[in-house]
C-alpha positions in Angstrom: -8.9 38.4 -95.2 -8.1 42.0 -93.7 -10.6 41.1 -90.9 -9.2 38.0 -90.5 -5.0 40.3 -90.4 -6.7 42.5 -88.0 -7.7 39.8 -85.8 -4.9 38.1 -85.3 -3.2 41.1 -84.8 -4.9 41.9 -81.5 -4.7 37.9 -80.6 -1.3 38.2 -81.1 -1.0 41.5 -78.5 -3.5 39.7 -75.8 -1.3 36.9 -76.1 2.4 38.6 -75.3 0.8 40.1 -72.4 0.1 36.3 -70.9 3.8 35.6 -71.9 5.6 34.2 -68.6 9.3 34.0 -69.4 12.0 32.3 -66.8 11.1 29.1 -66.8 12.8 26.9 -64.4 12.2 23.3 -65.2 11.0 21.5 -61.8 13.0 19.0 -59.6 10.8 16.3 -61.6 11.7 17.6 -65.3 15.3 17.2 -65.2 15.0 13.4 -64.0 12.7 13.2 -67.0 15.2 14.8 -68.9 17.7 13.0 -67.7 15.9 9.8 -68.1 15.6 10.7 -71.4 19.2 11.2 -72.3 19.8 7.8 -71.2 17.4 6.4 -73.3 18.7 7.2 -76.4 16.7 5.3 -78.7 13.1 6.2 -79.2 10.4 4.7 -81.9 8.2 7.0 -83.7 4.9 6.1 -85.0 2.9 8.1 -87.4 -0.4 6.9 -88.0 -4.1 7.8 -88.5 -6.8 8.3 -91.2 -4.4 9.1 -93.9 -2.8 5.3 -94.2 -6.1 4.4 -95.9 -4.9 6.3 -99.0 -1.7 4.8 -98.3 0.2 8.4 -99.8 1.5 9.3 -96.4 0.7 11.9 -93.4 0.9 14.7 -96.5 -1.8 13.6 -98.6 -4.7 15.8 -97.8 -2.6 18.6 -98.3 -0.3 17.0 -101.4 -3.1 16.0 -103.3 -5.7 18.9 -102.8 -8.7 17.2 -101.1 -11.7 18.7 -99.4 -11.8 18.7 -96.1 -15.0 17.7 -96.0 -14.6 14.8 -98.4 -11.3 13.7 -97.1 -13.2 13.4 -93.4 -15.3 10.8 -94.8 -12.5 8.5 -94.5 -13.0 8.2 -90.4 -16.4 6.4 -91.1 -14.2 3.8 -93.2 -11.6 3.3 -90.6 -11.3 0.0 -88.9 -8.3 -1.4 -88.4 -9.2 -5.1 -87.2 -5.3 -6.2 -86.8 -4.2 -3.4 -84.3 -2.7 -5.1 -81.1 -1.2 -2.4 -79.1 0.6 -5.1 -76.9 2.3 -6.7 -79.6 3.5 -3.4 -81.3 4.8 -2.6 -78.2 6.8 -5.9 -77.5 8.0 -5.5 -80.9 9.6 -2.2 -80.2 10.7 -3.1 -76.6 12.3 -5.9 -78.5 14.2 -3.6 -80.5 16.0 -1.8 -77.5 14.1 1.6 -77.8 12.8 2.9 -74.8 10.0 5.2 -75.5 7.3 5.8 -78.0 6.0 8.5 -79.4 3.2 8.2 -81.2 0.8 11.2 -83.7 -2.0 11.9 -81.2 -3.2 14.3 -83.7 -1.4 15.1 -86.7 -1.7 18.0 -89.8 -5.7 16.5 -90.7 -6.8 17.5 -87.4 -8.1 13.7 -86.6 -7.6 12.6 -83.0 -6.5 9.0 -82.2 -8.1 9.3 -79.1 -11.6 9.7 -77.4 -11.6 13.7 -77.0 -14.6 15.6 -75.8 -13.4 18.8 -77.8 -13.8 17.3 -80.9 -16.0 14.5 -82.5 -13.1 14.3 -85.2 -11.9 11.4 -83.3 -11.0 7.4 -83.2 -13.5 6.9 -80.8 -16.3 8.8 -81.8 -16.4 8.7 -85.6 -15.3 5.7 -86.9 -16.6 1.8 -86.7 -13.5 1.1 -84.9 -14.4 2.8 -81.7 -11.4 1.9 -79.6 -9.5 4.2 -78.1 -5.8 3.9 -80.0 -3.5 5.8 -77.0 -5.7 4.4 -74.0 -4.6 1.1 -75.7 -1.2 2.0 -75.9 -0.9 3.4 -72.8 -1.9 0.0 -71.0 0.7 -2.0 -73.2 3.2 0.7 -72.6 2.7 0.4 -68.6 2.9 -3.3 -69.1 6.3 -3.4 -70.5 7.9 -0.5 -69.3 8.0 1.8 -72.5 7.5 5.5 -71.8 5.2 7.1 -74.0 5.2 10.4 -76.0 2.7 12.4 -77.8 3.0 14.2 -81.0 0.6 16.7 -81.4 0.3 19.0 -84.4 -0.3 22.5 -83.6 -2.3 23.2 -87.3 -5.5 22.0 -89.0 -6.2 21.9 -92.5 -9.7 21.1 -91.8 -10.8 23.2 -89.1 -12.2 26.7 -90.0 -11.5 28.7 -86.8 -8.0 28.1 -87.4 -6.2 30.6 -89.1 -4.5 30.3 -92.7 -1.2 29.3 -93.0 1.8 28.7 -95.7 -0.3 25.2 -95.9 -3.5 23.7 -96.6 -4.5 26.4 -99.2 -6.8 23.5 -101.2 -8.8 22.1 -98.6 -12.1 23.9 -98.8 -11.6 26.0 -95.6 -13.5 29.3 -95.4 -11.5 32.5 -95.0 -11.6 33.9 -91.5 -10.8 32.5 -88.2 -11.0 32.4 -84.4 -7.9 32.2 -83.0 -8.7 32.2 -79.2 -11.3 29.6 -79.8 -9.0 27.2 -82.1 -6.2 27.6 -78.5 -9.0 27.1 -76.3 -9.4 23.9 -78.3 -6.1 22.2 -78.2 -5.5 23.2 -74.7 -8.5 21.3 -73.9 -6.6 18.2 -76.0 -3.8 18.4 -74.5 -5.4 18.6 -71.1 -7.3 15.2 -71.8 -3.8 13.5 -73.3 -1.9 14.9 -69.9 -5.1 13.8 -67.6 -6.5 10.2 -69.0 -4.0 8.5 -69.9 -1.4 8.3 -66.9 2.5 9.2 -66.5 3.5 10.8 -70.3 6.9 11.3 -71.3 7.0 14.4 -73.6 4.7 16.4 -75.8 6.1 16.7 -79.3 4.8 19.6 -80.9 4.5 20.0 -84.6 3.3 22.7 -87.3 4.7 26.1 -85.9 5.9 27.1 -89.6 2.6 27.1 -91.2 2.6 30.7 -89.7 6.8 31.2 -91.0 5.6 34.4 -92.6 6.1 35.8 -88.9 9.1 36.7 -87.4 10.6 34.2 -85.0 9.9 36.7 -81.8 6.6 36.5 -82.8 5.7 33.0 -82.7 5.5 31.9 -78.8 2.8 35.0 -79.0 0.9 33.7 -82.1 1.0 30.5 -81.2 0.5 30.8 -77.1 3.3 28.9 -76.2 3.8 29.9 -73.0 0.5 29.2 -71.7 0.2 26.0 -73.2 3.9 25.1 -71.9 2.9 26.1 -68.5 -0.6 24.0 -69.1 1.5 21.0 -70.1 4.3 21.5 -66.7 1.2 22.2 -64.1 -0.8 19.1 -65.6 2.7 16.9 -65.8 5.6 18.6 -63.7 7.9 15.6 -65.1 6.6 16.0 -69.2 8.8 17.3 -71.5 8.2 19.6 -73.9 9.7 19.7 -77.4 8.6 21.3 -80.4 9.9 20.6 -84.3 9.6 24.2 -85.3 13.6 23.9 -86.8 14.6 27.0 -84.8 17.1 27.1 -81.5 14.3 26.0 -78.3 11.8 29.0 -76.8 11.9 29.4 -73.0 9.7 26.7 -71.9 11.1 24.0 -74.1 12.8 21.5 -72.6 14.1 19.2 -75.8 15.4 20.4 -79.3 14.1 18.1 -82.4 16.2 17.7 -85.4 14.2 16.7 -88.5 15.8 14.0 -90.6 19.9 15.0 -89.7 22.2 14.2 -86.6 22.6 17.4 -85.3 25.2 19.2 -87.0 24.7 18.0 -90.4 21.6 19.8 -92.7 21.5 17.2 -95.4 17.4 17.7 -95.7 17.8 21.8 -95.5 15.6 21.2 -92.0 18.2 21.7 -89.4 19.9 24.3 -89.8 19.7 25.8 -86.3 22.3 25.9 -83.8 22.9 23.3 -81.3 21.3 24.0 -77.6 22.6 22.9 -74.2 18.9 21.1 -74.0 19.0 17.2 -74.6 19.2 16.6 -78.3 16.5 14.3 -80.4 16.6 13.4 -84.3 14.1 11.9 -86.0 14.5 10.1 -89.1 12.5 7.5 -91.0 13.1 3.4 -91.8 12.5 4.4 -95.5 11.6 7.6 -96.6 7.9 7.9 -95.8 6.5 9.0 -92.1 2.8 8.0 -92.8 2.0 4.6 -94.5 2.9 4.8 -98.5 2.0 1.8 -100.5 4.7 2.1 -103.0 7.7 2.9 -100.6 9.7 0.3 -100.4 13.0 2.0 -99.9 13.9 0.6 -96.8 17.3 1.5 -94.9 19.3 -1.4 -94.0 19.5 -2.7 -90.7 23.1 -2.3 -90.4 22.5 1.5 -91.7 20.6 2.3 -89.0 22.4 0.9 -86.5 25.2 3.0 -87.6 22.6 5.7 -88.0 22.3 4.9 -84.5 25.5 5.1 -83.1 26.5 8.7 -85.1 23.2 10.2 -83.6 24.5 8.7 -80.1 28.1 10.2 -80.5 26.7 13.6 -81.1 24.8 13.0 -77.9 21.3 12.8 -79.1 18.7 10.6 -79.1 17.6 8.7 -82.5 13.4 8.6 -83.0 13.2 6.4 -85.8 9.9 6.3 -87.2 7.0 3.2 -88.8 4.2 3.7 -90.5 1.5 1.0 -89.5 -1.0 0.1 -92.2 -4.3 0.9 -92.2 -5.4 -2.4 -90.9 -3.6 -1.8 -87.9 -0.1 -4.0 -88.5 3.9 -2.9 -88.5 5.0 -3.6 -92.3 7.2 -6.6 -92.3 10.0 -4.8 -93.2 10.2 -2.8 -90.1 9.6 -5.3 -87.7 12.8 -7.0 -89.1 14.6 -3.9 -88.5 13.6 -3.7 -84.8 14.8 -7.3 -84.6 18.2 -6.3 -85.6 18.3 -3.7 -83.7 17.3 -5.3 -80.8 20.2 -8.1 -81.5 22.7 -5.6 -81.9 21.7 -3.1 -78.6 21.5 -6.5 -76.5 25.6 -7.0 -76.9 26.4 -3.4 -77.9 23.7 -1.3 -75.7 26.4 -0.6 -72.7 28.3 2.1 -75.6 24.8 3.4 -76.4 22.4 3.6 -73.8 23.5 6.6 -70.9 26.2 7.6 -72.4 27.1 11.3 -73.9 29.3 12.6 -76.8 32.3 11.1 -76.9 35.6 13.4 -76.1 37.5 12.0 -79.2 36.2 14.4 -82.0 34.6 12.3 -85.7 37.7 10.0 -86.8 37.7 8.7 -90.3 37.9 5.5 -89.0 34.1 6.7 -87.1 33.0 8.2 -83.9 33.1 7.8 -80.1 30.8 7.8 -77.0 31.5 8.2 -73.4 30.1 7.5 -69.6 32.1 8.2 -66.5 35.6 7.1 -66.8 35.2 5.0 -69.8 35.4 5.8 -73.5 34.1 3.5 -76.4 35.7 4.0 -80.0 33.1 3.2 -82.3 35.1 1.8 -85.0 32.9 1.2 -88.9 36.1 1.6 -90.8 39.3 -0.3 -90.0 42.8 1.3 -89.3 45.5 -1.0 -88.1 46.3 1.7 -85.4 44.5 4.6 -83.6 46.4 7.7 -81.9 44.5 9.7 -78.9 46.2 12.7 -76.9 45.0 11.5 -73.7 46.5 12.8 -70.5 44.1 10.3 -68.1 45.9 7.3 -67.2 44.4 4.3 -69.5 43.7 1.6 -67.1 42.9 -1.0 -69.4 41.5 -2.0 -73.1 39.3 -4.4 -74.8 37.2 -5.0 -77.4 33.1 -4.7 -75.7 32.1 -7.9 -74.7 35.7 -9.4 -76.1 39.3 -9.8 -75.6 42.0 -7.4 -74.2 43.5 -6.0 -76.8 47.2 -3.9 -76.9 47.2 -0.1 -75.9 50.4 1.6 -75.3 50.4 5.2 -73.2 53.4 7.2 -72.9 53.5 11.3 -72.3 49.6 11.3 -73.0 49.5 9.5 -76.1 47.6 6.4 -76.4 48.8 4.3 -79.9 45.8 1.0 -79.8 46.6 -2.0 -82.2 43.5 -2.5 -83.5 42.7 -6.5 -84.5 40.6 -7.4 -87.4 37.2 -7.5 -87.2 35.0 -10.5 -87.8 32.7 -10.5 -91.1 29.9 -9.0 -90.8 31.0 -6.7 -87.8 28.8 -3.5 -88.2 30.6 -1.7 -85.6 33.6 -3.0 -83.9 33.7 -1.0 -80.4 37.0 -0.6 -78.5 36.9 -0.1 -74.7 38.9 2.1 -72.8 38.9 2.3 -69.1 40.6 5.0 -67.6 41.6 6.2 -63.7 39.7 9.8 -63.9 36.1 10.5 -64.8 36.7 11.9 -68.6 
C-alpha cells in the first residue's frame, strides 16, 4: 500500500503539470449548451450486467462479490427483447429531448464494442450487439440527442487505484494509474469517434478518491486532459461531471443528484449554484439500476410537478428507467412517459426554452419565463395573486384557454384566478407583457 501512496503521489505531480486552465468553450459549445437549456427534459437510462441480479447498479459493491465471479454474469447476458427504436419512440413520446444512457458504469462493463477492453457487450456476452451503436441509429432516426454516462472508477479493474469503494471485490493492492487514464481516454475516444454527433459526457465516480482535497482532484483524476480530449474530439460535447462539488474549469454543466437545485433533501447537493446550465437527476421510483422488488413508483402527476419545480429553478430534469435484463422499459415507466408526454404536448410552451421565472416560489407554486412572457405555474389554488410588476401587462389567459381578469395599476398586477378543472395538475396562467422581462 505505501508503494501504491508513493505512486500516486508522483502521478498526481506529472499530472498538475499537464493542467491547462482557461478554458473558453468554442462557438459550437454554447449552441450545445444552449440547446440544452431549451431542452429541459432529458431521460436517463441505467443499464448493464447488474439488472440480471435485479439489486440495482450498486450490487457488486453492496453485496460484496468477487470481481471475478460477478464478471461471469457477461457470458449470461442476452437480452432478446431490447429494441432500441422502440425505447426511443417511447421516450420521444414522453416530450424529453435527449438521452443519456451508462456507457460504462461503477463494474467497469462497457455497453459498447471497445477495443481497450474485452469487458464489453460486444465482445463477451451471447448478445453481441452493440447497445449504443443501436441507440445511436434510433436516436438519429427520431431526433433525440444522445448522452453518455461514463464512470470514472472500477471495482474490478486492478490497475485502478483504491478508493472509499469497492473494498470487497477481490482486487489486488497496487495500481497503475497512468495506464488505468490511458484506458478510459481510449473509451471515451471510441464513444466521441464511432458513434456520430454526442451530446454530453456525464462523468461519474470522482468521490471514490474524497479522501483528497478538492484542489487535488482535476490532478488525480486528469481532468483537464481528458476535458480537452473530449472538446478536440467533439468541439459541440458537453462536459458534466456528478462529483457534488461547484464545476472545475472545463466543465460546461453542473449535475444535481436527486434535488432541484437549491434543496439538499438527499445530503448530495449541497454545493452552490453555478452560472453553468443546471441538470437534476432523479429517479421514477427509488432505484437507478433494475431492482425486482421496487415498486415504489412516483406518480405521474408528481413528476410532472417534479418537472415544472426543476424547470422554474431553471434546470433541466434527467429522470431516470431501469430496463430489465431482458432488454424491456418496466410497464410502470412507460406509463409515466405517456403522461408526460400528454401533459408536455398542451403544457410544453411554459416548459421547454424557457428560464427561471422572475416571480420568486409562491405558496400557491412557482413560475417560468421566455422573452416578454411569464407563466405562473399555479398547483395550489388562491382566489387572487399579487405581482409588483413595473412592465406594462399586455394581456392574460390561462395556456391554451380563456382570457382571464388582470388588473395593473402603479406596478401591481392583482389576477382573479378561476377554478381549476378536476384533475388539473398544474393550472398555468399566461402573462404577456410590452418589455422583454
Amino acid at each position: 500500500m505505501k508503494k501504491y501512496i508513493a505512486s500516486l503521489l508522483l502521478g498526481i505531480c506529472a499530472l498538475s503539470a499537464t493542467a491547462q486552465p482557461g478554458y473558453k468553450p468554442s462557438s459550437e459549445n454554447i449552441a450545445t449548451r444552449q440547446q440544452f437549456e431549451a431542452d429541459r427534459f432529458g431521460i436517463f437510462i441505467h443499464w448493464g450486467i447488474y439488472a440480471m441480479l435485479g439489486h440495482g447498479e450498486w450490487v457488486m459493491e453492496n453485496e460484496g462479490l468477487d470481481r471475478n465471479e460477478y464478471s461471469q454474469l457477461a457470458a449470461g447476458f442476452c437480452p432478446s427483447r431490447f429494441d432500441a427504436d422502440a425505447w426511443v419512440r417511447a421516450i420521444k413520446a414522453s416530450g424529453a429531448k435527449y438521452i443519456t444512457i451508462t456507457s460504462r458504469h461503477h463494474d467497469g462493463f462497457s455497453m459498447f464494442r471497445s477495443s481497450a477492453s474485452y469487458y464489453n457487450v460486444v465482445d463477451a456476452t451471447p448478445f453481441g450487439r452493440d447497445v449504443i451503436g443501436e441507440l445511436a441509429k434510433a436516436c438519429e432516426k427520431e431526433g433525440i440527442r444522445l448522452h453518455f454516462y461514463y464512470s470514472h472508477l472500477d471495482w474490478g479493474r486492478t490497475d485502478y487505484p483504491r478508493g472509499r469503494t469497492g473494498l470487497k471485490s477481490g482486487r489486488p493492492d497496487g495500481a497503475d494509474w497512468r495506464h488505468y487514464m490511458d484506458f478510459v481516454n481510449a473509451q471515451l475516444t471510441e464513444l466521441l469517434t464511432q458513434y456520430g454527433p454526442v451530446g454530453a459526457i456525464w462523468f461519474d465516480g470522482l468521490w471514490d478518491q474524497d479522501a483528497h482535497p478538492r484542489e487535488e482532484q482535476p490532478a488525480i483524476w486528469n481532468l483537464y486532459e481528458q476535458y480537452e480530449l473530449i472538446h478536440r474530439l467533439q468541439p459541440g460535447c458537453l462536459v458534466g461531471n456528478n462529483h457534488h462539488l461547484l464545476p472545475f474549469e472545463g466543465e460546461d454543466i453542473q449535475i444535481f443528484e436527486r434535488d432541484i437545485p437549491g434543496q439538499n433533501e438527499f445530503g448530495l447537493s449541497g454545493q452552490e449554484i453555478s452560472h453553468l446550465p443546471l441538470e437534476t437527476c432523479q429517479t421514477m421510483n427509488w432505484s437507478w439500476g433494475y431492482r425486482i422488488t421496487d415498486k415504489d413508483y412516483k406518480s405521474s402527476e408528481d413528476l410532472i410537478r417534479y418537472l415544472v419545480n426543476t424547470a422554474a429553478k431553471g434546470a433541466n430534469l434527467l429522470l431516470n428507467i431501469g430496463p430489465r435484463p431482458d432488454g424491456t422499459l418496466p410497464e410502470q415507466a412507460i406509463k409515466r412517459l405517456e403522461d408526460m408526454g400528454k401533459w408536455l404536448e398542451a403544457n410544453g410552451e411554459a416548459i421547454y426554452g424557457t428560464t427561471a421565472g422572475c416571480v420568486k416560489d409562491q405558496e400557491w407554486g412557482v413560475s417560468t419565463q421566455k422573452e416578454n412572457v411569464l407563466y405562473l405555474h399555479v398547483m395550489k389554488h388562491q382566489e387572487s395573486i399579487v405581482l409588483d410588476m413595473q412592465n406594462k401587462l399586455i394581456s392574460a389567459e390561462i395556456l391554451g384557454g380563456d382570457k382571464i381578469l388582470a388588473k395593473q395599476k402603479k406596478g401591481v398586477i392583482t389576477i382573479t384566478v378561476p377554478e381549476a378543472s378536476e384533475g388539473t395538475i398544474d393550472q398555468i396562467i399566461k402573462l404577456t407583457f410590452k418589455n422583454n422581462l
